[in-house]
Legacy VTK file of the C-alpha trace (Angstrom):
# vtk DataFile Version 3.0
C-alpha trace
ASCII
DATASET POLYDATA
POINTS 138 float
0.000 0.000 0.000
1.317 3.151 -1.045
1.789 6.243 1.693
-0.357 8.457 1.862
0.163 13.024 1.878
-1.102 14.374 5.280
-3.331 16.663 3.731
-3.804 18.170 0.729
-5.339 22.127 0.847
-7.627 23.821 -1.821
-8.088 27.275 -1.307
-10.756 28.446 -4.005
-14.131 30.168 -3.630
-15.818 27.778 -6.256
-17.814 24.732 -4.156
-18.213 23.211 -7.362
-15.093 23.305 -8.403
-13.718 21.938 -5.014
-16.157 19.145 -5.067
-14.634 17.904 -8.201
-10.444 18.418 -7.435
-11.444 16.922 -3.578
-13.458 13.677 -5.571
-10.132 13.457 -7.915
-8.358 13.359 -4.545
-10.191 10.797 -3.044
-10.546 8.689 -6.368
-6.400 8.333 -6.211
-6.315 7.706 -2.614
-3.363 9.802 -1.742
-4.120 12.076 1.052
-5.307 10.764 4.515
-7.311 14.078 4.690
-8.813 17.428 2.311
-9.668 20.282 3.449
-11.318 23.054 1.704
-10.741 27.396 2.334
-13.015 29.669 0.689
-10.551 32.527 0.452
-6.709 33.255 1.561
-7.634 34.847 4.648
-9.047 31.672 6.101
-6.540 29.288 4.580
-3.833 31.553 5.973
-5.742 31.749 9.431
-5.837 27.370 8.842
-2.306 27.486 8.753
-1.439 29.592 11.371
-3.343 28.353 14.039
-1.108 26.071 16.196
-2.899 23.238 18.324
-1.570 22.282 21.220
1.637 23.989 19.974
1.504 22.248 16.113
0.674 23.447 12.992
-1.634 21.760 10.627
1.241 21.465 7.340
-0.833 20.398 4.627
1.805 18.448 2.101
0.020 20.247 -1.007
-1.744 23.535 -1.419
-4.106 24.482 -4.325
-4.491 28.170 -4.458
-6.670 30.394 -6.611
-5.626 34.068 -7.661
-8.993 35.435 -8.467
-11.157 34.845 -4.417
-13.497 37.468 -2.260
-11.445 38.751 1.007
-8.187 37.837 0.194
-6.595 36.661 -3.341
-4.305 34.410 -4.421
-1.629 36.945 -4.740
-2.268 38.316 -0.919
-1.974 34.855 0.226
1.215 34.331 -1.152
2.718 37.521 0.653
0.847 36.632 4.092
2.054 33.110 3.543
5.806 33.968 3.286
5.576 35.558 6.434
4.437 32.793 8.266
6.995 31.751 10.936
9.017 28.127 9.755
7.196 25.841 11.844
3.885 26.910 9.952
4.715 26.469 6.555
6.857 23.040 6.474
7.848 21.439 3.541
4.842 22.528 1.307
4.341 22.179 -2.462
2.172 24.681 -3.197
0.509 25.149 -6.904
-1.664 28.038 -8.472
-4.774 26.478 -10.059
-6.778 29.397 -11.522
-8.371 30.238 -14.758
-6.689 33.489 -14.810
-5.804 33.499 -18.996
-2.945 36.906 -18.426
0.325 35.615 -19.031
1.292 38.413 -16.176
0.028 35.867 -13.427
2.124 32.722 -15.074
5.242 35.307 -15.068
4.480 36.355 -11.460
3.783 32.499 -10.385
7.625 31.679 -12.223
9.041 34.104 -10.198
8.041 33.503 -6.986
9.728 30.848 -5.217
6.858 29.699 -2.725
4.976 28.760 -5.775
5.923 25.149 -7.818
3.887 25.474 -10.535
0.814 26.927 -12.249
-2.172 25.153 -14.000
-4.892 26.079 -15.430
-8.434 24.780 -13.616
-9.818 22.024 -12.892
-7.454 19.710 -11.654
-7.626 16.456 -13.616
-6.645 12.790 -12.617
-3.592 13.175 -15.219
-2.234 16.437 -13.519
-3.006 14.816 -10.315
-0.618 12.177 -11.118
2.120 13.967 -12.614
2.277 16.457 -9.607
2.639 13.220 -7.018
5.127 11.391 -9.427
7.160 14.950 -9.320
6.823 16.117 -5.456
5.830 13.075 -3.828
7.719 9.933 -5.556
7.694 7.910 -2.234
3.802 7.818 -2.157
2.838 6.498 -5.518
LINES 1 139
138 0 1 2 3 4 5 6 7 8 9 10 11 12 13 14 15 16 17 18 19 20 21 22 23 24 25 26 27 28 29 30 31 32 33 34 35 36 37 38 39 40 41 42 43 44 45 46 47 48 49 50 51 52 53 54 55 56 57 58 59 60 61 62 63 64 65 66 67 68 69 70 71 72 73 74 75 76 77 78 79 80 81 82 83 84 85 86 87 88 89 90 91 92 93 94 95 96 97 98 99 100 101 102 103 104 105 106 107 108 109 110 111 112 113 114 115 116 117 118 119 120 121 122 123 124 125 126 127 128 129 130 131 132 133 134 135 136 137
């Protein structure tokens, strides 16, 4: 049996759209656990909360530029100053439908971000992400 991620975070403001990349997910049987932020102020407010002094590190974030309250592009700033101990070892990927090349140049040069696709998440992607970031758990 193959190991499994932690947990794998989607940060969009699209249920739909969440339903389908947390069914894709489940389907490949990868993560022990999903969870689902509607915007980057609560992911960021997810990841900074520390229970009984630990962070929740998901192993893989999915993060939306275009959200309500705070983008993409505002989580990625708040996110870099998170201290160490909140941020981990996480592969983190823009999934949007943004179509300006300005937000694939942006994505390349940031370093907190691996890689940028264009929505939805599909079983293929899916795959190819674990094969690149994760070869010990397929």
């Amino acid at each position: 049996m193959k190991k499994k991620l932690n947990c794998i975070l989607f940060i969009d403001d699209d249920e739909a759209v969440n339903f389908l990349h947390q069914h894709y997910v489940e389907e490949a049987q990868i993560a022990e656990k999903t969870v689902t932020k509607q915007n980057g102020k609560e992911a960021i407010d997810f990841l900074s909360a520390a229970v009984e002094g630990k962070y929740e590190k998901p192993d893989l974030i999915f993060l939306d530029i275009n959200m309500p309250v705070m983008s993409g592009w505002e989580f990625i700033k708040e996110y870099n100053e998170l201290p160490a101990e909140a941020k981990g070892k996480i592969v983190l990927f823009m999934l949007t439908t943004s179509l300006n090349p300005e937000d694939r140049v942006r994505a390349e040069r940031e370093a907190s971000i691996n890689g940028f696709e264009t929505k939805p998440l599909d079983a293929e992607l899916l795959k190819d992400i674990m094969k690149e970031y994760f070869p010990d758990h397929v």
